[in-house]
C-alpha positions in Angstrom: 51.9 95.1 142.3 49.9 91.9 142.9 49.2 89.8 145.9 51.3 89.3 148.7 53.7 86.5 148.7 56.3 84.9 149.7 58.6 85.0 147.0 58.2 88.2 145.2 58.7 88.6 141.5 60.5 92.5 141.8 62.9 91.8 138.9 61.7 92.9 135.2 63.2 91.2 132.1 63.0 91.5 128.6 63.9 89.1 126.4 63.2 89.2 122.4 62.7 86.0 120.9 63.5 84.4 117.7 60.6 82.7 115.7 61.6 79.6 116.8 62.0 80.3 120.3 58.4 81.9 120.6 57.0 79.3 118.8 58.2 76.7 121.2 57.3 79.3 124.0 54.1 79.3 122.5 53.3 75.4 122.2 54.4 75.3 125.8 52.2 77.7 127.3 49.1 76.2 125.2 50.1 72.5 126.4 50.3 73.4 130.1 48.3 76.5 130.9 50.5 78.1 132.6 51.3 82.1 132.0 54.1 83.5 129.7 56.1 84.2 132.9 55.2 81.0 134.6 56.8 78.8 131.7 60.0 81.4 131.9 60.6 81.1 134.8 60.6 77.4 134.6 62.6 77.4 131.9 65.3 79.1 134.3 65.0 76.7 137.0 65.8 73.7 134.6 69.3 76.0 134.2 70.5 75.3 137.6 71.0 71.6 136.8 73.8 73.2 134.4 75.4 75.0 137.3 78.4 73.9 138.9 77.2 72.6 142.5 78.9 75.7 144.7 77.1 78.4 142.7 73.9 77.4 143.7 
């Protein structure tokens, strides 16, 4: 399953998406150039900033 790294990606997820939702998806990926998963994934990280401090 892909090269070797440092931070494997080992967890599958499968989201459905609203029009909307893709469509911003979508623009995203197109503006940057980065993959579908990439752009997830980064989408995640911005969550942690809505974490309270001791849970992450």
């Amino acid at each position: 399953m892909g090269c070797p790294t440092s931070d494997p990606k080992s967890k599958p997820v499968l989201v459905r998406l609203g029009a909307d939702d893709a469509n911003t998806l979508s623009s995203y990926i197109k503006l940057t150039g980065v993959t579908r998963a990439e752009a997830i994934r980064r989408g995640i990280r911005k969550l942690t900033d809505d974490l309270p401090t001791a849970t992450h």
